[in-house]
Chimera marker file (.cmm) of the C-alpha trace (Angstrom):
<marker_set name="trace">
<marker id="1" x="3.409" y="27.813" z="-22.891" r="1" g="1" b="0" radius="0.5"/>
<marker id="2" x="3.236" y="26.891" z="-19.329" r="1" g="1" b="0" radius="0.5"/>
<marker id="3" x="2.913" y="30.533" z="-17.589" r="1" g="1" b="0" radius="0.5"/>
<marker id="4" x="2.593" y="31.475" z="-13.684" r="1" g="1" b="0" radius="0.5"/>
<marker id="5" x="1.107" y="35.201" z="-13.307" r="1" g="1" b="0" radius="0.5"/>
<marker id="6" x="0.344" y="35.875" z="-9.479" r="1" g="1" b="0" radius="0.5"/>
<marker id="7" x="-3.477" y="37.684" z="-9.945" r="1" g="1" b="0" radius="0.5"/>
<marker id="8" x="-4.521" y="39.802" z="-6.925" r="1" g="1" b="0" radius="0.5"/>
<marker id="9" x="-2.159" y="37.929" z="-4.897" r="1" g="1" b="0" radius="0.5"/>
<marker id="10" x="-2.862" y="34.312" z="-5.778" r="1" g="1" b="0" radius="0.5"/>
<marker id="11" x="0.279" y="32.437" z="-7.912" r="1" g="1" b="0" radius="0.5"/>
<marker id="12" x="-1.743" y="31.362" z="-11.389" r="1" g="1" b="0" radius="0.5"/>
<marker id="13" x="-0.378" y="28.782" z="-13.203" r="1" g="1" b="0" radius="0.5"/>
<marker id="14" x="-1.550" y="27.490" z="-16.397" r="1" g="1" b="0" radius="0.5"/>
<marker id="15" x="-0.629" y="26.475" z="-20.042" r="1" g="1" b="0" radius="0.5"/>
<marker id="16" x="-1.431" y="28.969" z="-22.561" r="1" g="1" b="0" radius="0.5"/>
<marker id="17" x="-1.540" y="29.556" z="-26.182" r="1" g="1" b="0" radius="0.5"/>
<marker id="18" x="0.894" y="32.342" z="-26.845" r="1" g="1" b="0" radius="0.5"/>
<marker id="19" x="-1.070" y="34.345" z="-28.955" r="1" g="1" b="0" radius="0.5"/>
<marker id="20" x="-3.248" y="34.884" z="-25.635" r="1" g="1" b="0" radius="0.5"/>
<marker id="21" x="-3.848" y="38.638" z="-24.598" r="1" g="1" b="0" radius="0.5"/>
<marker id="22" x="-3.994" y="39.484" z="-20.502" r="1" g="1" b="0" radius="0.5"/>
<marker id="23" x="-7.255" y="40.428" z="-20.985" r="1" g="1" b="0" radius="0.5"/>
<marker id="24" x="-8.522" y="36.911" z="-22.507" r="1" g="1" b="0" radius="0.5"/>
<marker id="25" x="-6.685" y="35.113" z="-19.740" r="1" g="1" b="0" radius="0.5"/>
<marker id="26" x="-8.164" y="37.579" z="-17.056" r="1" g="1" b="0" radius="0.5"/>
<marker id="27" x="-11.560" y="37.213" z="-18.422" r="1" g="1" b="0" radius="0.5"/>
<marker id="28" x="-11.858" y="33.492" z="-19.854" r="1" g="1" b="0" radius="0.5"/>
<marker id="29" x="-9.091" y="31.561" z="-18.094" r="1" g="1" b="0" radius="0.5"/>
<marker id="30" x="-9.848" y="33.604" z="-14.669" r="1" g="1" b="0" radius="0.5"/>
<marker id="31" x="-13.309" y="34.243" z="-15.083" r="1" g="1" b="0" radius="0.5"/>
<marker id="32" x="-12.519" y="37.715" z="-13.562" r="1" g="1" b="0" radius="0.5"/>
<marker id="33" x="-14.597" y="39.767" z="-15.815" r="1" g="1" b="0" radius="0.5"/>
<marker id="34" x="-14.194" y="43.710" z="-14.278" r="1" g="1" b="0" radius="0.5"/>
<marker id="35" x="-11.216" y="44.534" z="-16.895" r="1" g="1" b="0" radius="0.5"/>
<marker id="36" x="-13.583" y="45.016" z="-20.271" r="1" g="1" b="0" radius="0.5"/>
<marker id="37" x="-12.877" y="44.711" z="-24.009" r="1" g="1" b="0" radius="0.5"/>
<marker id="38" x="-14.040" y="47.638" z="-25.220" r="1" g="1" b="0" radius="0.5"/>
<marker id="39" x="-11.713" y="48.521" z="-28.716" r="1" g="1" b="0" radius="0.5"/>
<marker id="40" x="-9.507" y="45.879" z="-28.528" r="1" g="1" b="0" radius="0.5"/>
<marker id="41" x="-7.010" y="48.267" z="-29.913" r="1" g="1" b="0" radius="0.5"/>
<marker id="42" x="-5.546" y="50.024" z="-26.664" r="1" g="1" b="0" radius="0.5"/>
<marker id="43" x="-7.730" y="53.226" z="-27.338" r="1" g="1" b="0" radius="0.5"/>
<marker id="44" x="-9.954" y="53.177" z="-24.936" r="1" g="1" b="0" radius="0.5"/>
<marker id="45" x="-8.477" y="52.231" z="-21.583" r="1" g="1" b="0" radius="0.5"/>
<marker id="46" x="-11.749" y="49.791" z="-20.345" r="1" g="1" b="0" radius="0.5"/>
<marker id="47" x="-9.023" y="47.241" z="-20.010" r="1" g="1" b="0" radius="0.5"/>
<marker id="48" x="-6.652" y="48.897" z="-17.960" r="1" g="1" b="0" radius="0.5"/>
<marker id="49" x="-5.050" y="46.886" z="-15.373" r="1" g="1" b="0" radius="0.5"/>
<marker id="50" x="-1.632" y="47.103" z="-12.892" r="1" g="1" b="0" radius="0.5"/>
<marker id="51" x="1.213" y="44.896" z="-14.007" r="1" g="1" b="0" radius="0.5"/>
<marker id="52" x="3.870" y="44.894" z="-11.101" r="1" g="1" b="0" radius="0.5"/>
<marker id="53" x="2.101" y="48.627" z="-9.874" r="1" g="1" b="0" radius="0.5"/>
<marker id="54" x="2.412" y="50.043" z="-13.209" r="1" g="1" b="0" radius="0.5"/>
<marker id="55" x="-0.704" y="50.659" z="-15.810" r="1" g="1" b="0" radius="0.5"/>
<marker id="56" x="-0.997" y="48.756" z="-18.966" r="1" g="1" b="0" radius="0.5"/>
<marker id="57" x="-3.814" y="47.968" z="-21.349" r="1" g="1" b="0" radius="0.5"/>
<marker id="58" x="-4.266" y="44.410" z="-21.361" r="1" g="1" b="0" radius="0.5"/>
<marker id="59" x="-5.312" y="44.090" z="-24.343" r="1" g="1" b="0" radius="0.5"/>
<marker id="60" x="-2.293" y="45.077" z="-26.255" r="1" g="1" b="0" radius="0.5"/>
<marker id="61" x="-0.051" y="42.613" z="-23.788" r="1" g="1" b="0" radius="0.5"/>
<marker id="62" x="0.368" y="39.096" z="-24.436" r="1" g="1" b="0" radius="0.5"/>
<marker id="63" x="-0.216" y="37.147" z="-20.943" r="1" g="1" b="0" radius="0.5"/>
<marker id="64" x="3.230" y="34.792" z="-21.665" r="1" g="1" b="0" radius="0.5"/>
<marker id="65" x="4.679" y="38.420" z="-21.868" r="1" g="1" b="0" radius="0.5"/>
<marker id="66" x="3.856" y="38.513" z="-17.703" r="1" g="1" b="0" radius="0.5"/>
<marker id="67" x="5.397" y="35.596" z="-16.725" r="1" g="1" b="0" radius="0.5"/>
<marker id="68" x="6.385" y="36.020" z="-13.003" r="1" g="1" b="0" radius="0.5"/>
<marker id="69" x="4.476" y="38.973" z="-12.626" r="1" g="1" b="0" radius="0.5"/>
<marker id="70" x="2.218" y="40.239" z="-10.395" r="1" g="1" b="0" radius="0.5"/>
<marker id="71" x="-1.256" y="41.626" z="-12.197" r="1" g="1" b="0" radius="0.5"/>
<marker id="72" x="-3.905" y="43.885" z="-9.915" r="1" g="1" b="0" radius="0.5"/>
<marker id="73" x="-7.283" y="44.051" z="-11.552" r="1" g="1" b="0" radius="0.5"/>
<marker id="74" x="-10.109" y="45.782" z="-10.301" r="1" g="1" b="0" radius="0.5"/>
<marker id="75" x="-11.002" y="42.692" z="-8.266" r="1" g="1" b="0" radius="0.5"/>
<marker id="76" x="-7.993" y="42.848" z="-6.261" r="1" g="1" b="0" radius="0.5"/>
<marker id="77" x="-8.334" y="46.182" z="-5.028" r="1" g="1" b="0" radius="0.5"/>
<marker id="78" x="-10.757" y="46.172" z="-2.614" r="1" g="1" b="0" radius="0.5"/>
<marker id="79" x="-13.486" y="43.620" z="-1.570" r="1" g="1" b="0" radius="0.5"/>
<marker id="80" x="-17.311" y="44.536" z="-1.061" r="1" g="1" b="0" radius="0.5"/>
<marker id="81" x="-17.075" y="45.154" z="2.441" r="1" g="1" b="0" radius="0.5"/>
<marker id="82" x="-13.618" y="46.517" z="2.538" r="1" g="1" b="0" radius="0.5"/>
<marker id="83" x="-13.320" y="48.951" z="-0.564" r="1" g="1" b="0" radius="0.5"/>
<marker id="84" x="-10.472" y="51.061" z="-2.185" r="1" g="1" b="0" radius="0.5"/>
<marker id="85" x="-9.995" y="54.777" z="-1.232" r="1" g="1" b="0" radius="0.5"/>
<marker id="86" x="-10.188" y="55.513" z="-4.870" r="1" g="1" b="0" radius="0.5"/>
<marker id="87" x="-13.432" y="53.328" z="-4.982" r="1" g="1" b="0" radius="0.5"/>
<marker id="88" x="-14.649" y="54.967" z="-2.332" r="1" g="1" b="0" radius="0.5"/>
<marker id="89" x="-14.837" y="58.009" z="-4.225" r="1" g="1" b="0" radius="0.5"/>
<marker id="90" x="-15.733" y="57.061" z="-7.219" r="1" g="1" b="0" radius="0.5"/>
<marker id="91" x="-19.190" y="56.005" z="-5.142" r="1" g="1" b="0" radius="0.5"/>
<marker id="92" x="-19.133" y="59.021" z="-3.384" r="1" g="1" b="0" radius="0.5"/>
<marker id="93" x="-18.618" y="61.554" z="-6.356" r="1" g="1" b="0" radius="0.5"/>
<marker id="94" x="-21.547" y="59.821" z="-8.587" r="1" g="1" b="0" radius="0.5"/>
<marker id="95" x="-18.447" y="59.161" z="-10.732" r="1" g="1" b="0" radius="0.5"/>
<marker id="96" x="-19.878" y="57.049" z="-13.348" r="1" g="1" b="0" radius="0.5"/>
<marker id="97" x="-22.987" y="56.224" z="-15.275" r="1" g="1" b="0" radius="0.5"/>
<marker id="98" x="-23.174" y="53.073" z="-17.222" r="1" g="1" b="0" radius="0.5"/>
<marker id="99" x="-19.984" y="51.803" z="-15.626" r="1" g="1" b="0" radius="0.5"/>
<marker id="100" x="-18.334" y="49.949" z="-18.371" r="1" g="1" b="0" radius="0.5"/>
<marker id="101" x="-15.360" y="52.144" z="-18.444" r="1" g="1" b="0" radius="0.5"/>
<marker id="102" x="-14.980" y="51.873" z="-14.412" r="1" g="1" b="0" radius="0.5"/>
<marker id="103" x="-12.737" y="49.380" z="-13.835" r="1" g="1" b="0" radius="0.5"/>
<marker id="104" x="-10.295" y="50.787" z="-15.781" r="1" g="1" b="0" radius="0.5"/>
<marker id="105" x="-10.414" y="54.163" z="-14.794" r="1" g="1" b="0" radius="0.5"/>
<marker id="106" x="-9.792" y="53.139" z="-11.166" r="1" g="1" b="0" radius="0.5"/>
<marker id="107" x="-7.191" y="50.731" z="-11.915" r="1" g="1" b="0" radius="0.5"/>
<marker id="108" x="-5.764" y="53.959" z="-14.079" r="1" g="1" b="0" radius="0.5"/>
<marker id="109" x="-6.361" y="56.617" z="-11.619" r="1" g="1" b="0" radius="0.5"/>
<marker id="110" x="-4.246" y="54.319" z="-8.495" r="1" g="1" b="0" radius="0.5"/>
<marker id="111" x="-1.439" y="53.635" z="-10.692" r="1" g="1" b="0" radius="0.5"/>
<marker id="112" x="-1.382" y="57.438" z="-11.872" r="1" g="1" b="0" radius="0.5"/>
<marker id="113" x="-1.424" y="58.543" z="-8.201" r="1" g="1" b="0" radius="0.5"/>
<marker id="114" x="1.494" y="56.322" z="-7.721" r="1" g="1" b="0" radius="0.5"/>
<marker id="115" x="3.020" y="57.849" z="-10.970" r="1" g="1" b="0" radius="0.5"/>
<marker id="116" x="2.466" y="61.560" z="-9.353" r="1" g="1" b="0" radius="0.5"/>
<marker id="117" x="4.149" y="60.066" z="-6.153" r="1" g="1" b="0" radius="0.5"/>
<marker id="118" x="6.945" y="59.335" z="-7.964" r="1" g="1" b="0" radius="0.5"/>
<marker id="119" x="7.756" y="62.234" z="-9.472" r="1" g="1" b="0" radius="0.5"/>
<marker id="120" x="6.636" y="61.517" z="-13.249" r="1" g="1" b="0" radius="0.5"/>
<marker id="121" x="5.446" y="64.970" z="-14.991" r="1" g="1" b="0" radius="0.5"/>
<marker id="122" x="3.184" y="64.911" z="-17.717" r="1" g="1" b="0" radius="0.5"/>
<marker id="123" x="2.671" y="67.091" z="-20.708" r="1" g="1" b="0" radius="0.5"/>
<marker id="124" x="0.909" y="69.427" z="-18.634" r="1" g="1" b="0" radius="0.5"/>
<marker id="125" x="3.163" y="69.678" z="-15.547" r="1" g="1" b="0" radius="0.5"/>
<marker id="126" x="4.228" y="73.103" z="-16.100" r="1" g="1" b="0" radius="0.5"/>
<marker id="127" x="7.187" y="72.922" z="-14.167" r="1" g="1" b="0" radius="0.5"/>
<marker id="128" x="9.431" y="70.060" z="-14.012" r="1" g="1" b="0" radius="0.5"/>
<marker id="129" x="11.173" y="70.648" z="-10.660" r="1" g="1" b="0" radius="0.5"/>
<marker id="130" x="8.775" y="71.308" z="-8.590" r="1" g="1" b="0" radius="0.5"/>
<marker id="131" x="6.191" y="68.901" z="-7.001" r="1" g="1" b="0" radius="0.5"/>
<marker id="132" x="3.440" y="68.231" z="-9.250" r="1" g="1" b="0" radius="0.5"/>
<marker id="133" x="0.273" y="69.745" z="-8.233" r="1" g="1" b="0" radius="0.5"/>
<marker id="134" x="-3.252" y="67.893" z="-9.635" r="1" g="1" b="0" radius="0.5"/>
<marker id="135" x="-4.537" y="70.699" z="-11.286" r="1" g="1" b="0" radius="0.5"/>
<marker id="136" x="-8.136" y="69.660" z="-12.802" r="1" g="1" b="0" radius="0.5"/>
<marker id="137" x="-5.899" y="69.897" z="-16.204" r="1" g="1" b="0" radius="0.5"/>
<marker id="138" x="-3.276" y="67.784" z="-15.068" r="1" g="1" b="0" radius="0.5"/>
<marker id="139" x="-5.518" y="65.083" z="-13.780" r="1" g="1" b="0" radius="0.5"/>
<marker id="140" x="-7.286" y="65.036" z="-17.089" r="1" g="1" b="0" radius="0.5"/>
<marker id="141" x="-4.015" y="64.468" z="-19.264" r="1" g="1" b="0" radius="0.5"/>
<marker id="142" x="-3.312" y="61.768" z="-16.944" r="1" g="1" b="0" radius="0.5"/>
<marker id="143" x="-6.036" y="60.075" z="-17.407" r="1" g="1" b="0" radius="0.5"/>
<marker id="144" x="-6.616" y="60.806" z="-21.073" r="1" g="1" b="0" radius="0.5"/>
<marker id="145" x="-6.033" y="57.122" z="-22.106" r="1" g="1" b="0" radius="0.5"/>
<marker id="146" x="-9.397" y="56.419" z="-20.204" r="1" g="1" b="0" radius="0.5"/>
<marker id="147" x="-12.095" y="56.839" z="-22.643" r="1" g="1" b="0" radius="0.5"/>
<marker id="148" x="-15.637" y="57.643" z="-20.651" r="1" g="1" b="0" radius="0.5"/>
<marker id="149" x="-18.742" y="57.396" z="-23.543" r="1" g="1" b="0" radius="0.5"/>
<marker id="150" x="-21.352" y="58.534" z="-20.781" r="1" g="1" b="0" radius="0.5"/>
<marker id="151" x="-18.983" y="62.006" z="-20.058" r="1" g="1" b="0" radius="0.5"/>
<marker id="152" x="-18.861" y="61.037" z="-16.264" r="1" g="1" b="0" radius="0.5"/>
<marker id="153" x="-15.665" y="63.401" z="-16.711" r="1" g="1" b="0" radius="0.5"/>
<marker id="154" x="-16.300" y="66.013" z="-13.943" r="1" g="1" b="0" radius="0.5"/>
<marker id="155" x="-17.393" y="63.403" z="-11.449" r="1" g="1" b="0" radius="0.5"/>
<marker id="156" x="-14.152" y="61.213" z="-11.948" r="1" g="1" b="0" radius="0.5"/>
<marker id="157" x="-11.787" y="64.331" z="-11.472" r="1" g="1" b="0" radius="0.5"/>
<marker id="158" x="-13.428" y="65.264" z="-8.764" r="1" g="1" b="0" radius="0.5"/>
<marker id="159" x="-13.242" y="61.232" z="-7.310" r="1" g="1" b="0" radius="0.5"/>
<marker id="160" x="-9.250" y="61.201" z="-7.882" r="1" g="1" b="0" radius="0.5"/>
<marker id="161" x="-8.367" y="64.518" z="-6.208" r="1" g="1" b="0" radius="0.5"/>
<marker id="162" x="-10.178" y="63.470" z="-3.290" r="1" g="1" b="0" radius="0.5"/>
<marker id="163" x="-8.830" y="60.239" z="-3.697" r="1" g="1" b="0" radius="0.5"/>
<marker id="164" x="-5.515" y="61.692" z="-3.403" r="1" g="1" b="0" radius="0.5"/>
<marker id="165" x="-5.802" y="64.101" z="-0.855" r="1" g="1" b="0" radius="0.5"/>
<link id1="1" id2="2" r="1" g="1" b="0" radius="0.2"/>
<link id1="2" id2="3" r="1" g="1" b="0" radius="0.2"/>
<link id1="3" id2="4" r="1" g="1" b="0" radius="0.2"/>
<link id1="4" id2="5" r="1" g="1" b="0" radius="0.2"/>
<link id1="5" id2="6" r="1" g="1" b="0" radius="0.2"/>
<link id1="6" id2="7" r="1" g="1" b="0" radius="0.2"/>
<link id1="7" id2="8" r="1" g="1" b="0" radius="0.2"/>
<link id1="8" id2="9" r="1" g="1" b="0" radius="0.2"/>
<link id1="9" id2="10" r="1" g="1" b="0" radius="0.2"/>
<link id1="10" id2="11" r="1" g="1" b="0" radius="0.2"/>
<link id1="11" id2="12" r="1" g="1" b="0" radius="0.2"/>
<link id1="12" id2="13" r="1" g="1" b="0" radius="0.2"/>
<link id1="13" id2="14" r="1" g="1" b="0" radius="0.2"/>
<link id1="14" id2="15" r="1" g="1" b="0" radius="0.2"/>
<link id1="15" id2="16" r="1" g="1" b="0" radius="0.2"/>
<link id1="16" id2="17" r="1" g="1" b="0" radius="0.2"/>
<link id1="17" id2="18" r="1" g="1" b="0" radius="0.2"/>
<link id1="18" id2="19" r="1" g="1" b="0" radius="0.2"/>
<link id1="19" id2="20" r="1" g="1" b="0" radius="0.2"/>
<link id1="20" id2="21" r="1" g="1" b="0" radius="0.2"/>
<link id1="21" id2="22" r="1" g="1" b="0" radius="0.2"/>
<link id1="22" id2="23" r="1" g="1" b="0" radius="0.2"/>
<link id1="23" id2="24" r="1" g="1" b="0" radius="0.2"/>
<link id1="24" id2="25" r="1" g="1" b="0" radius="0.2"/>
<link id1="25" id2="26" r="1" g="1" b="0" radius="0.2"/>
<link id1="26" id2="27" r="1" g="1" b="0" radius="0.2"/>
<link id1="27" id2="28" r="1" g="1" b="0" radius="0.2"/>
<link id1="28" id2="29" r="1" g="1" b="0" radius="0.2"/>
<link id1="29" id2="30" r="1" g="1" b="0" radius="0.2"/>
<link id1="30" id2="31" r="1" g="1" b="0" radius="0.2"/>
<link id1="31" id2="32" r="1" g="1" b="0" radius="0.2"/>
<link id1="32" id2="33" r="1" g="1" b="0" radius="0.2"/>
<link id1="33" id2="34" r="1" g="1" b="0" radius="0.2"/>
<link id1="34" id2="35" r="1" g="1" b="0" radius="0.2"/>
<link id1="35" id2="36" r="1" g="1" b="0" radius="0.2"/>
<link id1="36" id2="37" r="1" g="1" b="0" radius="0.2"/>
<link id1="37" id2="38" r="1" g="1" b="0" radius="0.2"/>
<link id1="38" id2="39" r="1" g="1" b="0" radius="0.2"/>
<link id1="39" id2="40" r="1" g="1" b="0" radius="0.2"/>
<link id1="40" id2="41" r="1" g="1" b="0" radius="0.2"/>
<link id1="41" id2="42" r="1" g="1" b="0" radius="0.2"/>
<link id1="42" id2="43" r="1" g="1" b="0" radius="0.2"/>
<link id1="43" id2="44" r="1" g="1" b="0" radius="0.2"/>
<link id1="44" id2="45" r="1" g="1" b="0" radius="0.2"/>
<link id1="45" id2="46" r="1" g="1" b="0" radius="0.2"/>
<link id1="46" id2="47" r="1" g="1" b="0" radius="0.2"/>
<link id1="47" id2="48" r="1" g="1" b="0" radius="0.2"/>
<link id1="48" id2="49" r="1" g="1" b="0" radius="0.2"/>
<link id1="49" id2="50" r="1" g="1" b="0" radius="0.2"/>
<link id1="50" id2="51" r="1" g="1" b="0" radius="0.2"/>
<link id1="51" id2="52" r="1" g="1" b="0" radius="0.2"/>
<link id1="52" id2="53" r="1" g="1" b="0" radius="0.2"/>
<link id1="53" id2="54" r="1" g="1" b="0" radius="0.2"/>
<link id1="54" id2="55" r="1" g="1" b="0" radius="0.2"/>
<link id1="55" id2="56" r="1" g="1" b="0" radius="0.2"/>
<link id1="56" id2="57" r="1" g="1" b="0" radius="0.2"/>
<link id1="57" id2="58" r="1" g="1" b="0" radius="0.2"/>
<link id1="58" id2="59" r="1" g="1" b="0" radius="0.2"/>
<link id1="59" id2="60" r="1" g="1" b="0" radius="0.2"/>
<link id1="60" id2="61" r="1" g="1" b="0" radius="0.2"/>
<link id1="61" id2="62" r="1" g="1" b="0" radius="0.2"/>
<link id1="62" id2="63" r="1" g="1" b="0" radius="0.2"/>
<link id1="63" id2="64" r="1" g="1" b="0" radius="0.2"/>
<link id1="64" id2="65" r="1" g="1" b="0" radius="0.2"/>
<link id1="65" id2="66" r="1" g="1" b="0" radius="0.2"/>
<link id1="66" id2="67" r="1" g="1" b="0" radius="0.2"/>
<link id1="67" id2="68" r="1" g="1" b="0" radius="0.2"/>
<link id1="68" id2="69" r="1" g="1" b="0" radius="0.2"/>
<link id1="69" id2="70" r="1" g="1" b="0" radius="0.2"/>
<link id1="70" id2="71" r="1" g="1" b="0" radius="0.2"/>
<link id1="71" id2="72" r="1" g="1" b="0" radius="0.2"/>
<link id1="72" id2="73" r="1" g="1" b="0" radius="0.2"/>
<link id1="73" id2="74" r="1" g="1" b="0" radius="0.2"/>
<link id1="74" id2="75" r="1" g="1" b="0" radius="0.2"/>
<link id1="75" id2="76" r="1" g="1" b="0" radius="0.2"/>
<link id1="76" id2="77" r="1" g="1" b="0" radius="0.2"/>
<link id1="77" id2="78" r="1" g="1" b="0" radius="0.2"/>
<link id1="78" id2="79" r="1" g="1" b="0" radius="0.2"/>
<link id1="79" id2="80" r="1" g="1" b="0" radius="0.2"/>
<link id1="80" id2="81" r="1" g="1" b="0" radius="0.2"/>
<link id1="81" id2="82" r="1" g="1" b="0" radius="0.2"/>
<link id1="82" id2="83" r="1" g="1" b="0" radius="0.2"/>
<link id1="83" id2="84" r="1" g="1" b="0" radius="0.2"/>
<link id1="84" id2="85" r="1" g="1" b="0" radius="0.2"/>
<link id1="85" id2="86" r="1" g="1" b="0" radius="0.2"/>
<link id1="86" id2="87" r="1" g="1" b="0" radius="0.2"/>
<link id1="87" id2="88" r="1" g="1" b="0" radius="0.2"/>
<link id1="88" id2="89" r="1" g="1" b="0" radius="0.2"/>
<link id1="89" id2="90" r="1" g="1" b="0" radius="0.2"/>
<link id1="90" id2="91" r="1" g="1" b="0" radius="0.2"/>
<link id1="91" id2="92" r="1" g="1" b="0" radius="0.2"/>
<link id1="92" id2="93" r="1" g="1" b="0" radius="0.2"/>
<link id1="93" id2="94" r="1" g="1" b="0" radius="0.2"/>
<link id1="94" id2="95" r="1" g="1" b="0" radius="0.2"/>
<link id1="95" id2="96" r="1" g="1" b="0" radius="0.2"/>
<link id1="96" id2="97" r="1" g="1" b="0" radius="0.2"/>
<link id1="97" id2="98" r="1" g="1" b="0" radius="0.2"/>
<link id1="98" id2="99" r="1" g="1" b="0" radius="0.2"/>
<link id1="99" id2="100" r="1" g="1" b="0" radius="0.2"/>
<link id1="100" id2="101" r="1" g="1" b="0" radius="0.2"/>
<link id1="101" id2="102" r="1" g="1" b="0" radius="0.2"/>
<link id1="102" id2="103" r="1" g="1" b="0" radius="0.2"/>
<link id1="103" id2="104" r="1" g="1" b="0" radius="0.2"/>
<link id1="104" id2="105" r="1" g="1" b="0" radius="0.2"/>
<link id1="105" id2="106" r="1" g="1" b="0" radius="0.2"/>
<link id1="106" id2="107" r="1" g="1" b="0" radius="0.2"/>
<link id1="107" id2="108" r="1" g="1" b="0" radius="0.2"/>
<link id1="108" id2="109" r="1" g="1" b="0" radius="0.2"/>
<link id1="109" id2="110" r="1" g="1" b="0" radius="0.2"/>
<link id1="110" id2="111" r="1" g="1" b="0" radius="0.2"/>
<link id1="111" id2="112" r="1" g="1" b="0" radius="0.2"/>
<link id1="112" id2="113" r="1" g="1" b="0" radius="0.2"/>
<link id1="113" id2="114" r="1" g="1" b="0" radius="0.2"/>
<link id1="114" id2="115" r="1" g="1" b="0" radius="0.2"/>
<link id1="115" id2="116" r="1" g="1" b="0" radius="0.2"/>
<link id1="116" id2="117" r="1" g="1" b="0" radius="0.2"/>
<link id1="117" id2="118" r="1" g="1" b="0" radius="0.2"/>
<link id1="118" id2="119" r="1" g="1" b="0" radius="0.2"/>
<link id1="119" id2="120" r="1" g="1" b="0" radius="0.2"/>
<link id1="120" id2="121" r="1" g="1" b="0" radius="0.2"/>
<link id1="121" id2="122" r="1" g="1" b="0" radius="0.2"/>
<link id1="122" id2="123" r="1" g="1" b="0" radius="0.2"/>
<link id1="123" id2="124" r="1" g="1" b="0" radius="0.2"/>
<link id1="124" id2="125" r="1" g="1" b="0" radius="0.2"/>
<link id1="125" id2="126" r="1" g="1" b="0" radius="0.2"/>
<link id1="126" id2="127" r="1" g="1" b="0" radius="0.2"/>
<link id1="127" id2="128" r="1" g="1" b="0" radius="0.2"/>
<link id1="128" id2="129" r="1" g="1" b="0" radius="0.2"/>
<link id1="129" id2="130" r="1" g="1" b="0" radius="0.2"/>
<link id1="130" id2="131" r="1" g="1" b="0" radius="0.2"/>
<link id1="131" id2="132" r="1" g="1" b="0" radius="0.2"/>
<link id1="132" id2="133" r="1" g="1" b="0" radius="0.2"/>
<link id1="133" id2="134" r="1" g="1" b="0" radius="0.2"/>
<link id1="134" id2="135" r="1" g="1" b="0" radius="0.2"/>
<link id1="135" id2="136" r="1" g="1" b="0" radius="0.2"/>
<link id1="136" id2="137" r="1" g="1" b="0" radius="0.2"/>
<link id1="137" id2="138" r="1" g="1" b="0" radius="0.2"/>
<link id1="138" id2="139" r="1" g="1" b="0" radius="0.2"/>
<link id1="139" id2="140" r="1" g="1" b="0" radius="0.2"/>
<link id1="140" id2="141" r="1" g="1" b="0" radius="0.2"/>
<link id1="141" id2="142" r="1" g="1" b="0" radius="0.2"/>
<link id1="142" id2="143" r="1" g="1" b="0" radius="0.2"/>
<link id1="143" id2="144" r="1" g="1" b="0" radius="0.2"/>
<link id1="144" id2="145" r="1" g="1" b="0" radius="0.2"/>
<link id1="145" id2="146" r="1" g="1" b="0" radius="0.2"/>
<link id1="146" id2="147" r="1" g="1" b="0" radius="0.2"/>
<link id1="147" id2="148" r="1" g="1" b="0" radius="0.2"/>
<link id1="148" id2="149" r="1" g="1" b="0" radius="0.2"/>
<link id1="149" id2="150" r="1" g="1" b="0" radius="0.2"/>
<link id1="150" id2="151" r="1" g="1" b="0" radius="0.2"/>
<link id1="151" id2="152" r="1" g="1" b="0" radius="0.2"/>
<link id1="152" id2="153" r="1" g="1" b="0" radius="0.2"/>
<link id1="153" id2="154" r="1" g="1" b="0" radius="0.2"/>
<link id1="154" id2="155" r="1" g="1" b="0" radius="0.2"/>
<link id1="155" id2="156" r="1" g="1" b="0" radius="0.2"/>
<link id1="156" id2="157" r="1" g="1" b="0" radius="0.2"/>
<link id1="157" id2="158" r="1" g="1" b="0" radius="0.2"/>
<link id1="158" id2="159" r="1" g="1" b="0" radius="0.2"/>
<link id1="159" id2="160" r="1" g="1" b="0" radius="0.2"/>
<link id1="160" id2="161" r="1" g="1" b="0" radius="0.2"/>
<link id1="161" id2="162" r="1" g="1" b="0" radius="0.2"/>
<link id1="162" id2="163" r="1" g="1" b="0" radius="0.2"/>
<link id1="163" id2="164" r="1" g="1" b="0" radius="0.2"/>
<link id1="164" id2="165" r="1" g="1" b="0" radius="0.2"/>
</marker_set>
């Protein structure tokens, strides 16, 4: 099926078998290789990437599915010389270890900031009228799709809430 997906801001085009996940066509279409397969079965979050600003495990999405969207992977976010706030602090805060689950957990942790901005509670917000305040416990539930073997947990919290501010 002929499909056009803009990637980090370039208009893709190509002809794919529909049985194609995101994550294949990011990885061997794209050659863009940060999103990992880790489970395969949407458990573990390595694949995580933003589909029109929202989080989804690209794995578990077919890439006909996203068809005039617009996909962010970890590539996208920031360059080498230019890098993402939440990047940034990730680096800063020591916040991972073998790095497999990275990508995903920054490309989790910006979308969940924008989720926070927006008002979304979560099964911890305690209190659904008020602003929601990133408790160490609330940031943790947020990101609880993000599976981290190496238990960089402390260091990542600690990267998002400065992240956010």
């Amino acid at each position: 099926m002929r499909t056009t997906i803009t990637v980090n801001g370039e208009a893709r085009t190509h002809d794919l078998d529909p049985r194609t996940t995101l994550l294949d066509y990011l990885r061997e279409t794209l050659r863009l290789t940060g999103a990992k397969k880790g489970c395969d079965h949407g458990q573990c979050g390595a694949c995580t990437v933003l589909v029109n600003g929202l989080r989804i495990n690209a794995c578990l999405s077919l890439a006909v599915a996203h068809d005039g969207d617009e996909v962010v992977s970890i590539e996208g976010l920031g360059t080498p010389d230019a890098l993402h706030p939440m990047q940034q602090a990730f680096l800063k805060h020591d916040a991972l270890q073998c790095g497999y689950c990275t990508p995903g957990q920054i490309c989790s942790a910006v979308a969940m900031l924008e989720e926070v901005a927006a008002g979304w509670p979560s099964q911890e917000t305690a209190d659904l009228t008020a602003p929601v305040l990133l408790t160490p416990d609330e940031l943790r539930e947020r990101m609880s799709g993000n599976i981290c073997r190496c238990s960089a947990y402390p260091q990542i919290v600690a990267a998002i809430a400065e992240a956010a501010g």
